[in-house]
Every structure is written in C-alpha cells, then in structure tokens.
C-alpha positions in Angstrom: 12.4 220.9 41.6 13.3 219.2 44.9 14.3 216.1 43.1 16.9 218.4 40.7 18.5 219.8 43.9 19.0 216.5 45.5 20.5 215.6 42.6 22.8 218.1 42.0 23.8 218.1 45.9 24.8 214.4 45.0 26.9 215.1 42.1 28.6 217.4 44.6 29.2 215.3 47.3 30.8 212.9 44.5 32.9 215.2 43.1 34.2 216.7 46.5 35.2 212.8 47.6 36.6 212.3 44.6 38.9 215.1 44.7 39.7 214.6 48.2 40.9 210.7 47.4 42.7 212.5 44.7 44.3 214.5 47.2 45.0 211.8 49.5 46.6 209.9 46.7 48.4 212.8 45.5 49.6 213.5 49.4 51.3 209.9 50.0 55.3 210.6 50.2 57.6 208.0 47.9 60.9 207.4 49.0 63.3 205.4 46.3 66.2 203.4 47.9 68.1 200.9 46.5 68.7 197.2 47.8 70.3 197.0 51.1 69.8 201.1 51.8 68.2 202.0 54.7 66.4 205.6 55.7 64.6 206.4 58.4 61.0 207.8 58.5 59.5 210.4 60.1 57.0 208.6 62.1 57.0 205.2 63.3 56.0 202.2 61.1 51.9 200.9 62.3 51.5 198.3 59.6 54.3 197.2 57.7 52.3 196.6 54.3 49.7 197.6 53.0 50.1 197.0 49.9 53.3 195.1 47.9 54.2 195.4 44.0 57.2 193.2 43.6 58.7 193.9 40.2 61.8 192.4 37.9 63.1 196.1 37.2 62.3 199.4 37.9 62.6 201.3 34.1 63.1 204.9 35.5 66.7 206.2 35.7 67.9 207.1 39.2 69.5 210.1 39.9 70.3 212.3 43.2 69.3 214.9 44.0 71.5 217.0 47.2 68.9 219.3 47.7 66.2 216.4 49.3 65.5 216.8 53.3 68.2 215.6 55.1 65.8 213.9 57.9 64.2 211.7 55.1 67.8 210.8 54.1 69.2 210.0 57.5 70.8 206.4 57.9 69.2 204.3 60.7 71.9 202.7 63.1 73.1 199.4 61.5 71.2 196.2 62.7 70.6 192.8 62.0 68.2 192.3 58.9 65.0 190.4 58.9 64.4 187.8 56.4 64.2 189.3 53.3 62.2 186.0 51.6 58.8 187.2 49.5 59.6 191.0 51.6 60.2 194.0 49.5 61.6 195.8 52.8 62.8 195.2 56.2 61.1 197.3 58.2 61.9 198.7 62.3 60.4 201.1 64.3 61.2 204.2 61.9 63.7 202.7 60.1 63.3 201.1 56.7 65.8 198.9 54.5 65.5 197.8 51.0 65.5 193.7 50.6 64.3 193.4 47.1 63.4 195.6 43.8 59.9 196.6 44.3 57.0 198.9 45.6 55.2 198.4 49.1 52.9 201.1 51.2 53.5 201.2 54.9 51.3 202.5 57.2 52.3 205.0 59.9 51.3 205.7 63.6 49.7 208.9 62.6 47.7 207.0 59.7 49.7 208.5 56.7 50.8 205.8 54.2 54.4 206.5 52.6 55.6 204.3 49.1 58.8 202.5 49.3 60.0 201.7 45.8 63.3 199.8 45.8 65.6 199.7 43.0 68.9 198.0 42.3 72.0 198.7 44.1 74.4 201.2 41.9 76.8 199.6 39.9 78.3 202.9 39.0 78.3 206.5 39.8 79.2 209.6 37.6 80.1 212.8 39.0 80.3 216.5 37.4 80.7 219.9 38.5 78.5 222.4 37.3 81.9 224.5 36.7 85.2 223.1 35.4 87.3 225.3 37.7 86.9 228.4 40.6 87.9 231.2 41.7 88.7 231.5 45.8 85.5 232.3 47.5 83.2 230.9 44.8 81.0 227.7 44.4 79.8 224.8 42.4 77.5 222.2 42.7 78.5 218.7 42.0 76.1 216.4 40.5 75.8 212.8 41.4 74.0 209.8 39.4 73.6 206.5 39.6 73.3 203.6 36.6 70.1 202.8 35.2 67.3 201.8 37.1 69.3 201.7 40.4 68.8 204.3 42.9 71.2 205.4 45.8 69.5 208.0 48.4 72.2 208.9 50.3 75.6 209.9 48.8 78.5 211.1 50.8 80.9 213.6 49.6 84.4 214.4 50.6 87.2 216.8 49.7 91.1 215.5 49.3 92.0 218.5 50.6 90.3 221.0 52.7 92.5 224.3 52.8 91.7 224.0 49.0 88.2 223.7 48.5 85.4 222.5 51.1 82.5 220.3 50.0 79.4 220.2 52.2 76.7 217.5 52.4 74.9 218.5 49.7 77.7 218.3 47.2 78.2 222.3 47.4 81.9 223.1 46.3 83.3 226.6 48.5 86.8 227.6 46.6 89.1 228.1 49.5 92.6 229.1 48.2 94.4 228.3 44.8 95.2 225.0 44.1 94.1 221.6 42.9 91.4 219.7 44.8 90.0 215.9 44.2 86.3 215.3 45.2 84.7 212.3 45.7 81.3 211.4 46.0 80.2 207.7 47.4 77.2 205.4 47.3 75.8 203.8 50.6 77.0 200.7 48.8 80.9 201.7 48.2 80.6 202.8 44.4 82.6 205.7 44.1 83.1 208.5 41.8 86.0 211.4 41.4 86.6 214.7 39.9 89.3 217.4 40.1 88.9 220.9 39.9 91.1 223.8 39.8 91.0 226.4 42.3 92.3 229.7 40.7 93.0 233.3 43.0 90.7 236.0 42.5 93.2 238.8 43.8 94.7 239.7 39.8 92.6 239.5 37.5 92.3 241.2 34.0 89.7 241.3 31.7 91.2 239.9 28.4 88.6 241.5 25.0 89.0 240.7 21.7 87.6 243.1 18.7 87.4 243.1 15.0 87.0 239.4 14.8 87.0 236.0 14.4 89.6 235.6 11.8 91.8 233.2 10.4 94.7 234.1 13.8 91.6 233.0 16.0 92.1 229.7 16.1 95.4 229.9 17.1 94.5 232.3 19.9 91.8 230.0 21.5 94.7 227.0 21.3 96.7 229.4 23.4 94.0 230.7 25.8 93.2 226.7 26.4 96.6 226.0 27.3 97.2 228.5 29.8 93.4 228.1 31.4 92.7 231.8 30.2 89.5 233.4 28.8 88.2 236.1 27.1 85.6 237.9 25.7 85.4 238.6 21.9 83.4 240.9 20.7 82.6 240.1 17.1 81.7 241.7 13.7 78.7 240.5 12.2 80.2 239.9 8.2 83.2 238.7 9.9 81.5 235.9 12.2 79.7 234.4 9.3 81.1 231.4 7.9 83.0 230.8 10.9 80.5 228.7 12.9 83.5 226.4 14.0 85.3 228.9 15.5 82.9 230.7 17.5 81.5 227.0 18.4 85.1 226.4 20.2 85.3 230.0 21.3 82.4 229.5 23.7 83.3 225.4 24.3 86.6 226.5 25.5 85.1 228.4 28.0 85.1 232.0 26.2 82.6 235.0 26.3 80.9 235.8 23.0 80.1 239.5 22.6 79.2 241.5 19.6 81.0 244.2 17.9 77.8 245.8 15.4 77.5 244.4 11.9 79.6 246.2 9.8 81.9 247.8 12.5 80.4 251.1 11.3 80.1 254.3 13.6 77.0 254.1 15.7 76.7 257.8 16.6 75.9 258.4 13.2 72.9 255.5 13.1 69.3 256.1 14.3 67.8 254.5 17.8 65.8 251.9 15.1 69.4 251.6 13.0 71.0 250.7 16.2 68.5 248.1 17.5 68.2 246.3 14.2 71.7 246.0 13.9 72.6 244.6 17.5 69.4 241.9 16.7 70.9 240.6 13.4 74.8 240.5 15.5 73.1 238.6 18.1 70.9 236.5 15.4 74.3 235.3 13.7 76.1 234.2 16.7 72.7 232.3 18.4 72.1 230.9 15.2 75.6 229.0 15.4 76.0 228.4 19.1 72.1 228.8 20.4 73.8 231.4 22.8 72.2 234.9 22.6 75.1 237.4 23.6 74.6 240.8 25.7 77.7 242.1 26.0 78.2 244.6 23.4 81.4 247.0 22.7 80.6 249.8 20.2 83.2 250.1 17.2 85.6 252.9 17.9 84.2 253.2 21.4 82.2 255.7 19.8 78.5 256.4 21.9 76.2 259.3 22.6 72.8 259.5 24.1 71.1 257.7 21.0 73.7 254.5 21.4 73.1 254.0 25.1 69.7 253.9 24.9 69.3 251.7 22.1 71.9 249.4 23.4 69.3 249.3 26.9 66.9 248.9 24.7 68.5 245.6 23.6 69.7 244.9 27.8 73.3 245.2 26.5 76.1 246.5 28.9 78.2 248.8 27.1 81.9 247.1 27.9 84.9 250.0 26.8 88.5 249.5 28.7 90.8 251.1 30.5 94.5 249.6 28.9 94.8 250.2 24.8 97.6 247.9 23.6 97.6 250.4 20.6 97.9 247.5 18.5 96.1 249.3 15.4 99.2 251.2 15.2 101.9 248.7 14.9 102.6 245.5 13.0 105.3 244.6 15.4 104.4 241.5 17.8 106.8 242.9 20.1 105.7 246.1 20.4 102.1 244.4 21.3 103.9 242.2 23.8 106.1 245.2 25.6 103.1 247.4 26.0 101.0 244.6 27.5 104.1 243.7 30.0 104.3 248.1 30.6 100.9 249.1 31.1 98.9 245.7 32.8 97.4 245.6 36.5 94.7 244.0 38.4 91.6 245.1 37.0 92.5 246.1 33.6 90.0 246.0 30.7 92.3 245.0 28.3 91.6 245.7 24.7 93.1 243.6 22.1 91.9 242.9 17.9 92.3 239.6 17.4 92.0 240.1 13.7 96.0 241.1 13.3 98.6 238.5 13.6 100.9 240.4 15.7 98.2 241.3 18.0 97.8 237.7 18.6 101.4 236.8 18.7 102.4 239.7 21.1 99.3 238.5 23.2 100.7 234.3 23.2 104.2 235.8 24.2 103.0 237.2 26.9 101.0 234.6 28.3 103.5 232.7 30.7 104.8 235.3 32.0 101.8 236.8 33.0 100.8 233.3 34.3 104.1 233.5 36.6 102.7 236.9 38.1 99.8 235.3 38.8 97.4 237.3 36.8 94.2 235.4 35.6 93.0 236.5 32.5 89.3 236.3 32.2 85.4 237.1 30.4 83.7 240.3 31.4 81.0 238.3 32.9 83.9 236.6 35.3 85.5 239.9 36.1 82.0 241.2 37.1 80.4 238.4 39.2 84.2 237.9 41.1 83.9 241.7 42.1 80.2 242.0 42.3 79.9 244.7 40.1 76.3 245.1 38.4 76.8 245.3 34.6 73.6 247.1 33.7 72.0 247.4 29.8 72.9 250.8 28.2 75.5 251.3 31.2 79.5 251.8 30.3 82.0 249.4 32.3 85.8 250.3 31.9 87.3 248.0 34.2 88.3 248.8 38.2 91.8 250.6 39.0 92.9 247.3 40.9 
C-alpha cells in the first residue's frame, strides 16, 4: 500500500514538471525581424545565445500585423553593427538587430529567454484597405505584407494628404473630408507600397432600392451605378433571381446590397407565420447558394405587413426596409416621367424605391445620375445609410428612411 502511494506521488511530481517545462516552453516570446531590422526588448540582454539555429530559408510567409505592442516594435537608436560572421544577431543592451536568416534564444537579466527568428529583408510590399472608399468620419484598416519568407516588423504609414484622411500608426484610416487620399505604407528597409482611396461626404445621402428584380435592364443598371461610385440595395424575387447567378455575383462585387423580395412576390398578409418563414429561407437559400452571402434585409411585396409578417420576418432577424419617396414608376412607361419625379421629390435621407425590372425605371434612374452627383448626393445600401447615421436596423422592425 505504501509502495502504491509513493508511486503514484511520483507519477505526480512527473507530470506537474512536465507540464510546467511545457509552460515554460509555451511562455518564451518570439519576435520575427528581418535582416538588418532592429527592435528593442523589454529587458536587457544577460547572455547573448543560448541557443542558435542558422537556417538557408525560413518557409513561413511573413505578414504584419498593426495591432502587435508598440514597445516590442520600437526602433533602437542607430549604431554601429558588430560583426555579423557565424552571428544570427547583433545584439546591445536591449536592442537587437537581425545579421543573418536564422533562429537564436537570448537570455535576459530577469532570466526569461526570448526567440529571435530572422528572415529575409522584403523585397516587396502589398497594401489593401479593408474598404475601397469612405465616408467622412469613418475608418479602414490597411493591411500590410511582405514577400515570402521575409518578415518586416515595423512598417510606417503615411497619408499624402492629411485634411483628407489621417492614418495612424497602426495603419487605421479616419475619413476627414471628401476627397482623394494616397497612403503609403514602408518597410524598415525602404520597400514601399501605395493605395488611394476615395473619401466621399456623409451630409446627402439617399438610400437607392431596387424591387421586382434582377432582370435582363440589371446589368445595365450595375454598369451605371459602377460608373458613378453609387450603390444600392436590391431586393430580389426568388423565380426571378434564379438563373441569374452572374448578375447577382456582380451586383454584390460591385459593391451592392443583396436583399430579398419573397419568392413569388405574393402578398404576405395572406401567408401563415410557417408560410412566411419558409418562404424568406428558400429567398435567402437562392441568393447564398450563388454568392455564399446570406441576405437579411427583406422588403415585403406591396409593402404589405401585419402582426403575422413582422414576426415571422424577426423570426428570420430580417429588418423590414419600406421608403419614404415612391417614384410611381409602376404607373408609367415614360423614362422621363421616372427621371422628373426623382429630380421633384429627392432629399437627404430618402428611401428611395425604384423596380429595376422596367426599362424606363432604369433609364429615368441613369439620367438622373450626374446630376444628382453634381448636388452632391451619395446614393447608397441600406446597410450604409444605417451605420453612417447609427441607426439600429432591428429584425421584424420597419425602417422608412430619416426626413434629412
């Protein structure tokens, strides 16, 4: 009995030293830097190796990321480098400089070990924005990688022009007033990389809808949205969408909301909760099917809703988006009727509703385009209109737009 409980108090004492080693192991900070970077520690170097790994190549791709401490990214003051022959690093009080591709462990003066692995210096840098234009007050983040197996640590950012858009150290974009800005971001090495991106105002915006469709005008509408940097939302008919994968594919490349419409565009007040669900799922099944996007926003045909509608739509977290400006196109066939009553009856904030399955509807639509460019309007999704504002669109709840 006594030697079973030794035992097992062995085992124990094995398995809580290995797990603290594990820890230990686990614990040990890397840093990646490229050759000739340096970065500064946060303690003071004891031993300057511990260990050494020189390598041909590093296979992992290097990316950075702008969110990493800042302290751990900190350029040391520039001096004179030690001999970098059979050294992996050139190592200085805290500071640390890559000499050669390869992995070494330093010691600190607290007794924590930290891994150096050097990579090669970047050859090139790419830069994107996570959005391909604002709106004044808004942000991006812009992301910045290196080549292959070459690592850069700390990238600098800058802004050609600062009453446009501002750029902080982290590669966070702030949208200062319309206009074009061109950012840069820049290796420790002198590899550069640029983008622009379009600052647009916030202070008229419409919400631009589409119903009925896609048809065979659609097309032509997303070539004219593209050209004048305007979007919209369309909500679609289920039997209409299918077959037109290519459409709906460049309605949401080009920048577009997709929204559904019901199935067969019948009334909804006279369907069941169940009828109602099923029929927003097999919409929504269509459109993810082609586009692996599964949309929310939902207009009901006719605008027609009663307590049965909005709670099946919650049900299925869909906002219920109406308007507050009818074109009336459903009454005409004249482009220019369509074109007068957009030009008479527009203002900030409008929910405009439009059917993008009549050719005059389009056309009106495209005639009006420049000039409301020239006022300034913007012409955007439902989602843009709501986030810009900061207005909650909530599942099963009506939005109609904003009186400016």
């Amino acid at each position: 009995m006594k030697a079973k409980h030794i035992t097992i108090g062995l085992v124990t004492m094995l398995l809580v030293a290995f797990f603290n080693m594990a820890n230990v192991s686990a614990s040990i900070k890397t840093y990646t830097i490229g050759v000739g970077e340096k970065i500064k520690l946060p303690k003071k170097i004891a031993v300057e190796t511990v260990s050494s790994d020189a390598v041909s190549e590093v296979s992992a791709d290097a990316s950075f990321d702008a969110s990493e401490d800042a302290s751990s990214e900190a350029s040391a003051e520039a001096s004179t480098p030690k001999s970098t022959e059979n050294k992996i690093v050139d190592a200085s009080g805290k500071t640390v400089t890559g000499a050669k591709v390869g992995k070494v462990k330093l010691k600190l003066v607290d007794g924590t070990k930290v891994k150096i692995v050097v990579k090669k210096a970047p050859k090139t840098l790419t830069l994107k924005s996570s959005a391909s234009y604002l709106f004044t007050n808004d942000t991006a983040k812009l992301l910045a990688n290196v080549n292959k197996n070459s690592a850069s640590r700390k990238i600098t950012f800058s802004s050609s022009n600062k009453k446009v858009a501002t750029i902080s150290k982290n590669g966070v974009v702030k949208a200062k007033k319309k206009g074009t800005v061109k950012l840069t971001a820049k290796a420790y090495n002198g590899v550069k990389a640029s983008v622009k991106l379009q600052i647009k105002s916030s202070s008229k915006l419409i919400c631009l809808t589409f119903d009925d469709g896609p048809s065979s005008y659609t097309p032509k509408l997303l070539d004219a949205l593209k050209k004048y940097n305007f979007h919209g939302t369309f909500f679609m008919v289920g039997v209409e969408a299918q077959g037109k994968k290519s459409t709906i594919q460049t309605m949401m490349k080009n920048g577009n909301e997709l929204g559904m419409h019901s199935w067969h565009h019948d009334y909804l007040t006279k369907m069941s909760e169940a009828q109602i669900e099923s029929d927003v799922a097999k919409t929504r099944a269509l459109i993810k099917d082609y586009t692996g996007v599964s949309p929310v926003m939902f207009r009901p045909p006719y605008g027609a809703t009663n307590d049965t509608v909005y709670k099946a739509l919650k049900n299925k977290g869909c906002p219920v988006i109406m308007w507050n400006i009818n074109v009336n196109d459903y009454e005409t066939t004249s482009s220019e009727v369509v074109y007068n009553n957009i030009k008479k009856r527009v203002h900030p904030g409008a929910v405009l509703v439009l059917h993008d399955s009549h050719s005059w509807s389009v056309d009106g639509l495209i005639k009006a385009m420049p000039e409301l460019k020239n006022q300034g309007y913007e012409l955007v999704t439902v989602s843009e209109f709501a986030r810009l504002k900061k207005i909650k669109l909530a599942p099963g709840k009506r939005f109609v737009g904003t009186s400016k």
